[in-house]
N, CA, C and O atoms as a GROMACS GRO file, in nm:
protein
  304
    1UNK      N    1  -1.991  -2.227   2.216
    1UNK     CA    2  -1.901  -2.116   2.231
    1UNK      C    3  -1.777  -2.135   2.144
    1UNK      O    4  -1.708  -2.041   2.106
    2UNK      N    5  -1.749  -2.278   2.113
    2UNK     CA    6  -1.606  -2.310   2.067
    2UNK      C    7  -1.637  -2.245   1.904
    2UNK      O    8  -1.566  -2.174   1.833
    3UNK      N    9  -1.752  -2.292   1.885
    3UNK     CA   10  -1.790  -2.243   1.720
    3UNK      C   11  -1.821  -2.080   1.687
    3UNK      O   12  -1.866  -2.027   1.585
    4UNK      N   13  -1.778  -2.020   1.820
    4UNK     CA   14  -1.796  -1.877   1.771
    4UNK      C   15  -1.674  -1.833   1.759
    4UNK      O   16  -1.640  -1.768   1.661
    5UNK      N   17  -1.607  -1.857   1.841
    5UNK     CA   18  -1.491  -1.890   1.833
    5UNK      C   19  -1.394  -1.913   1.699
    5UNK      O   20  -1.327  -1.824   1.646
    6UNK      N   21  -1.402  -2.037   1.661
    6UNK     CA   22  -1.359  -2.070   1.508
    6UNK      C   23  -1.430  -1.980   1.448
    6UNK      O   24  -1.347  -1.931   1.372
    7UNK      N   25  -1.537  -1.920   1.429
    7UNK     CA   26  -1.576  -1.838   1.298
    7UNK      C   27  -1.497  -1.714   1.290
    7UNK      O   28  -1.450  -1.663   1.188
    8UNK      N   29  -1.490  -1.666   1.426
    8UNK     CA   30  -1.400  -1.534   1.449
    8UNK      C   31  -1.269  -1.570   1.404
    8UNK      O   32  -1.182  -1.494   1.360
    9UNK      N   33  -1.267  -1.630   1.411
    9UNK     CA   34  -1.083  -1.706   1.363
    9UNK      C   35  -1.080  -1.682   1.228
    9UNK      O   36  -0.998  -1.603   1.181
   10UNK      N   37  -1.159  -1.739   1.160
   10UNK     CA   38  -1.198  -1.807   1.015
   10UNK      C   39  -1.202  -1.620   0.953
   10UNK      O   40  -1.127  -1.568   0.871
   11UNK      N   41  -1.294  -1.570   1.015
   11UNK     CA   42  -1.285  -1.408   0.944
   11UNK      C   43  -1.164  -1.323   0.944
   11UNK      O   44  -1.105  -1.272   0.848
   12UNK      N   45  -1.131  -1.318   1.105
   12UNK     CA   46  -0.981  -1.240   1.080
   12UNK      C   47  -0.894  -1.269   0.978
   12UNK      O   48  -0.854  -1.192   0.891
   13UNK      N   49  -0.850  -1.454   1.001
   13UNK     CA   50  -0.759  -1.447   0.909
   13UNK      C   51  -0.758  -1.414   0.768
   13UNK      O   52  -0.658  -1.373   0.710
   14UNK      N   53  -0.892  -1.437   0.701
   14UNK     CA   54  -0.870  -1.364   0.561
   14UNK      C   55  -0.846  -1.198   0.552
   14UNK      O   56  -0.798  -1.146   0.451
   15UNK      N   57  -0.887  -1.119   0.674
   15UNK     CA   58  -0.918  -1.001   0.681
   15UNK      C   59  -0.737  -0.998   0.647
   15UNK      O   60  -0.697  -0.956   0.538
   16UNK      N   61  -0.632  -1.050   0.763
   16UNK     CA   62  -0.486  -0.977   0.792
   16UNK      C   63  -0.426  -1.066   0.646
   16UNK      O   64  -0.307  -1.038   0.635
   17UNK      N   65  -0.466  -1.152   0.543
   17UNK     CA   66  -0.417  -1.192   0.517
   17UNK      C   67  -0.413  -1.093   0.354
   17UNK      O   68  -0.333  -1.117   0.264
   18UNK      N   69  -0.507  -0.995   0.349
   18UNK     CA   70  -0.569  -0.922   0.258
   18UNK      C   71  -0.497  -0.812   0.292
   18UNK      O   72  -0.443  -0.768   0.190
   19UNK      N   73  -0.471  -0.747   0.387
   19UNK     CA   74  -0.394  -0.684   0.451
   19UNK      C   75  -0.247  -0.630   0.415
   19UNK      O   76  -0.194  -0.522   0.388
   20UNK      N   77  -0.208  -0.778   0.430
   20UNK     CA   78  -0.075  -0.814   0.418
   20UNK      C   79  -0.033  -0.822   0.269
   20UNK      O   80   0.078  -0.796   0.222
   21UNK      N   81  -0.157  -0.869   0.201
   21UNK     CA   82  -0.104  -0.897   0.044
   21UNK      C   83  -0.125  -0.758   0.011
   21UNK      O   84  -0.048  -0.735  -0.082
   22UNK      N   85  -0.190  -0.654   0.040
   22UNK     CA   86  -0.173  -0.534  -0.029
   22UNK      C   87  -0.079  -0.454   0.004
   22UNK      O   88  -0.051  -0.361  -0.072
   23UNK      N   89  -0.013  -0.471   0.121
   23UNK     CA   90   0.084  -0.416   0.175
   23UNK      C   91   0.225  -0.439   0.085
   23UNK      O   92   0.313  -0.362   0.046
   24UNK      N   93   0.207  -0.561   0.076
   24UNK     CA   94   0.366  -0.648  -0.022
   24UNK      C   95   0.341  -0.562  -0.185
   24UNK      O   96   0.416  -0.478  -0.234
   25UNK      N   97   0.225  -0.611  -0.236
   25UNK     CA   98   0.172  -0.528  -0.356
   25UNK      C   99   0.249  -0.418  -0.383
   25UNK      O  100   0.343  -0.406  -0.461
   26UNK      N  101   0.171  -0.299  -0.273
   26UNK     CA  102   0.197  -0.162  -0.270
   26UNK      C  103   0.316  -0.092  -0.259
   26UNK      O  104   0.336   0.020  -0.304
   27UNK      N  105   0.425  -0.185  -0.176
   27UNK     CA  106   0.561  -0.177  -0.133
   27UNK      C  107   0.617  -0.127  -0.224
   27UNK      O  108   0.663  -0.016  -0.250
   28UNK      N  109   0.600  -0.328  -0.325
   28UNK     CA  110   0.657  -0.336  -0.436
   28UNK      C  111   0.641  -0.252  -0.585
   28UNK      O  112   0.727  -0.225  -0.668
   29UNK      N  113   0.472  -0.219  -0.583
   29UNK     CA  114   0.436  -0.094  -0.694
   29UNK      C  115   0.536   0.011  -0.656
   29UNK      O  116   0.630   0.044  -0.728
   30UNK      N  117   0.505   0.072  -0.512
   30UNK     CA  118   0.588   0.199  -0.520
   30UNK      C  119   0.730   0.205  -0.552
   30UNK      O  120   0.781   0.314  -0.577
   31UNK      N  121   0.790   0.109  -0.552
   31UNK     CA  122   0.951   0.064  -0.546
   31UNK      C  123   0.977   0.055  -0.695
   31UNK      O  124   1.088   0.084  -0.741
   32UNK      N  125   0.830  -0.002  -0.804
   32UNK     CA  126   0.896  -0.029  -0.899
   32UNK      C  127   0.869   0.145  -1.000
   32UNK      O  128   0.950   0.198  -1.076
   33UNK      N  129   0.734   0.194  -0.963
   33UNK     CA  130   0.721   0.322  -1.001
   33UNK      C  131   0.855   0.423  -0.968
   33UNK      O  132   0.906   0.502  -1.047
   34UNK      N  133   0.890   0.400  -0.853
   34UNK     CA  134   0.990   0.527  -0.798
   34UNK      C  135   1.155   0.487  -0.934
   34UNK      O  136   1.225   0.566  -0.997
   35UNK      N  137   1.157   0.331  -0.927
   35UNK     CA  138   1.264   0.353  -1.021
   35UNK      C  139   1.222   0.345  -1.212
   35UNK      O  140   1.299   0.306  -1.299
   36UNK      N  141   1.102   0.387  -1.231
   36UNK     CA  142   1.039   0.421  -1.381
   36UNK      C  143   1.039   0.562  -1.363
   36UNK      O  144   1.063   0.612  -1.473
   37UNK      N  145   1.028   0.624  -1.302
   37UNK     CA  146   1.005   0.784  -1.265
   37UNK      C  147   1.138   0.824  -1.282
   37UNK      O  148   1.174   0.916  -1.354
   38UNK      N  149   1.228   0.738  -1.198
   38UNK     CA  150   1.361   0.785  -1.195
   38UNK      C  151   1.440   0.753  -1.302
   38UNK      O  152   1.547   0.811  -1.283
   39UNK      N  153   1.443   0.679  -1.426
   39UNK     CA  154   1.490   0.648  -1.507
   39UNK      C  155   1.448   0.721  -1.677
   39UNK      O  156   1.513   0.735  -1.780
   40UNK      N  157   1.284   0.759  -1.628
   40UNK     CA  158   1.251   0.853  -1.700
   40UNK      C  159   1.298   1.049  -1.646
   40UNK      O  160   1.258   1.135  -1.724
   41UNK      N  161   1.365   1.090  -1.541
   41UNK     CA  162   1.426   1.167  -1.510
   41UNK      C  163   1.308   1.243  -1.438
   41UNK      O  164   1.335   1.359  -1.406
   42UNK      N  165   1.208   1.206  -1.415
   42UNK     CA  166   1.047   1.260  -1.313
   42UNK      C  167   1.108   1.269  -1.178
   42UNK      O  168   1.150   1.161  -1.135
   43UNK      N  169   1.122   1.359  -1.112
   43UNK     CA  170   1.164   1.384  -1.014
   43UNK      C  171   1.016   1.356  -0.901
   43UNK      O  172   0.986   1.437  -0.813
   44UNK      N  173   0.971   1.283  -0.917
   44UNK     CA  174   0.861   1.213  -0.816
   44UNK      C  175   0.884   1.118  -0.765
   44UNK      O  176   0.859   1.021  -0.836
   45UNK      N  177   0.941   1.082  -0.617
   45UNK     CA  178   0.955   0.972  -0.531
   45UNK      C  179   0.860   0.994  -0.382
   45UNK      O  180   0.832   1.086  -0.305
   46UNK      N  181   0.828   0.841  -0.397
   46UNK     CA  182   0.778   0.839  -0.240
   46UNK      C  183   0.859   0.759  -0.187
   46UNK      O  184   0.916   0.653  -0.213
   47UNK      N  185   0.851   0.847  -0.090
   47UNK     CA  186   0.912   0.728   0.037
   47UNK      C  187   0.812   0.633   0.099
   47UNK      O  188   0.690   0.646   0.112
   48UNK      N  189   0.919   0.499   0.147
   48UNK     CA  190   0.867   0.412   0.201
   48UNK      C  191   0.916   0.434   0.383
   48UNK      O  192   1.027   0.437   0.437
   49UNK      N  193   0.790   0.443   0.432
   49UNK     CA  194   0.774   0.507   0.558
   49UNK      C  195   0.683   0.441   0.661
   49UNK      O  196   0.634   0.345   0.601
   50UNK      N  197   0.649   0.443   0.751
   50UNK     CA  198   0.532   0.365   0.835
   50UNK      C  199   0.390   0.404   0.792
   50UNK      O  200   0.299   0.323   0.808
   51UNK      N  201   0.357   0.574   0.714
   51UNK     CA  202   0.206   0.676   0.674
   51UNK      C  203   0.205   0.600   0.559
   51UNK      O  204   0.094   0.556   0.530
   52UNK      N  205   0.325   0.564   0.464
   52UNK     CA  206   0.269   0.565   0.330
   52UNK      C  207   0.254   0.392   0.282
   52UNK      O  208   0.196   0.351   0.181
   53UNK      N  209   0.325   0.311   0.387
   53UNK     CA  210   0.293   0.148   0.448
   53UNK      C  211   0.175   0.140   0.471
   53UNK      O  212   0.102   0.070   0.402
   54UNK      N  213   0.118   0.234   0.606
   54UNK     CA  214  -0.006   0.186   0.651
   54UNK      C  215  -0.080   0.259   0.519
   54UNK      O  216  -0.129   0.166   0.454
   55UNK      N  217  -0.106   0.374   0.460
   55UNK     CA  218  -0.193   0.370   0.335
   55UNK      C  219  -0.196   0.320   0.261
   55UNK      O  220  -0.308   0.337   0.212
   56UNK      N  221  -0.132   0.245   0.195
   56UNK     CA  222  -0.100   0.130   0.091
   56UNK      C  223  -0.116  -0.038   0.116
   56UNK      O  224  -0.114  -0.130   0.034
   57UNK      N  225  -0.134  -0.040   0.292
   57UNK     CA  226  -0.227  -0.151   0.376
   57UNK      C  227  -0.368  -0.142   0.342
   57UNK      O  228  -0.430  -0.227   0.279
   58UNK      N  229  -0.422  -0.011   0.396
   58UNK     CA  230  -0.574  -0.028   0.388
   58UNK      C  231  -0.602   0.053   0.284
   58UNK      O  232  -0.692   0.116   0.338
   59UNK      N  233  -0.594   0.099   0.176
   59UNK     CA  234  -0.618   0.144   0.044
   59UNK      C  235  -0.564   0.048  -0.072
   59UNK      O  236  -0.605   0.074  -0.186
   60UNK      N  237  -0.493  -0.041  -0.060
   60UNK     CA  238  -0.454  -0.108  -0.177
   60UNK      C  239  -0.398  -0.022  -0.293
   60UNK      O  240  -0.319   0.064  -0.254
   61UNK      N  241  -0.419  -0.025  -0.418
   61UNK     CA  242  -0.387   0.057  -0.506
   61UNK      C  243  -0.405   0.239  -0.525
   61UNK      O  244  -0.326   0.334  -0.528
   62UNK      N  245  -0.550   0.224  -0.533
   62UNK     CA  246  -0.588   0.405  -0.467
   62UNK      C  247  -0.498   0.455  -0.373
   62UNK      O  248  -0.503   0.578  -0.385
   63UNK      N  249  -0.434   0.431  -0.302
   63UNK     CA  250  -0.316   0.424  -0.165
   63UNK      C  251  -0.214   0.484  -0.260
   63UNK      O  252  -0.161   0.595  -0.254
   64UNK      N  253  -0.200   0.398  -0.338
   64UNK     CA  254  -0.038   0.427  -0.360
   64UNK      C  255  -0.048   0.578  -0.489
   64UNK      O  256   0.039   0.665  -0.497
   65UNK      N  257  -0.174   0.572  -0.576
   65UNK     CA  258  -0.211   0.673  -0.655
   65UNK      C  259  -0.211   0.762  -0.567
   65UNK      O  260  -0.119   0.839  -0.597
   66UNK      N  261  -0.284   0.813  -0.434
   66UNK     CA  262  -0.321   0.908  -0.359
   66UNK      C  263  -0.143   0.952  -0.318
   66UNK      O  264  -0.112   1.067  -0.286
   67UNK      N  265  -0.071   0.869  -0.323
   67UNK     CA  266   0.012   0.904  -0.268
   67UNK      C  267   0.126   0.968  -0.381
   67UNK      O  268   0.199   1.056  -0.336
   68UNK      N  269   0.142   0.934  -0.505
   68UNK     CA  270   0.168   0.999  -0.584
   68UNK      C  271   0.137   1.123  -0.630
   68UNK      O  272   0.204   1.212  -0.683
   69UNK      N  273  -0.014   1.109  -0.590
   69UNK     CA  274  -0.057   1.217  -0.639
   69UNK      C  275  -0.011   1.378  -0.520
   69UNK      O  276   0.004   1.497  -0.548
   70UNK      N  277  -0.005   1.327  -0.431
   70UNK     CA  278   0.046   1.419  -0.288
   70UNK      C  279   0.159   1.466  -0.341
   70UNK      O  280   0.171   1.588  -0.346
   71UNK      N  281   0.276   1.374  -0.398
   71UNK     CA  282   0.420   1.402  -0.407
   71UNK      C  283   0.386   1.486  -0.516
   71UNK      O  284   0.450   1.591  -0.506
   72UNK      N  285   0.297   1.484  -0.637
   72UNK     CA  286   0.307   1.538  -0.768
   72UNK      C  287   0.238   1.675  -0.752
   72UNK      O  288   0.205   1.744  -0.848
   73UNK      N  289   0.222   1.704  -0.642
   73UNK     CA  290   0.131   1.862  -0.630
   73UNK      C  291   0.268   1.973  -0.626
   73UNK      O  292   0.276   2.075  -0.694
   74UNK      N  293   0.352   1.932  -0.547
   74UNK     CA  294   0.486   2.004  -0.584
   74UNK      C  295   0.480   2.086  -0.722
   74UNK      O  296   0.517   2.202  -0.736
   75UNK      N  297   0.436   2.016  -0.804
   75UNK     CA  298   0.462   2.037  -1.008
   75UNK      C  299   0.358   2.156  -1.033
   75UNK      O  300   0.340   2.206  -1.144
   76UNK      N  301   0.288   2.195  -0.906
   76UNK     CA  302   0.170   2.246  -0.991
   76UNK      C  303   0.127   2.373  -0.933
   76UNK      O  304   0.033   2.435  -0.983
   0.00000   0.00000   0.00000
C-alpha cells in the first residue's frame, strides 16, 4: 500500500510542478508583451487576474495567445 502511495506522490508532484512553471512563464510573457505593446503605442493589455492566471496555468503558451487574441477582437 505504502508503494501506491509513493507513486501517487511521485506523479502529482511533477503534474503541480508543470503547473506552476507555466503559470510563472505566462505571468511573466504577459507582463513582458503588455509593456512591448505599450511602448509600441498598441493599445492591447491584459490583465493579470485569477481567469487569465488560471488560463495561462493550464494552457501554457496557447493561454496567453488565446488571451490576446480576446483583448485584440476590440480592433476588429
Amino acid at each position: 500500500m505504502d508503494g501506491k502511495k509513493d507513486q501517487e506522490e511521485e506523479q502529482s508532484q511533477p503534474l503541480l510542478m508543470r503547473i506552476l512553471v507555466r503559470m510563472a512563464l505566462g505571468i511573466a510573457l504577459i507582463m513582458v508583451l503588455n509593456t512591448c505593446f505599450q511602448k509600441a503605442r498598441i493599445d492591447i493589455t491584459v490583465g493579470l487576474n485569477p481567469f487569465s492566471v488560471a488560463a495561462v496555468s493550464t494552457l501554457g503558451v496557447p493561454g496567453v495567445v488565446m488571451l490576446y487574441g480576446i483583448a485584440g477582437c476590440k480592433y476588429l
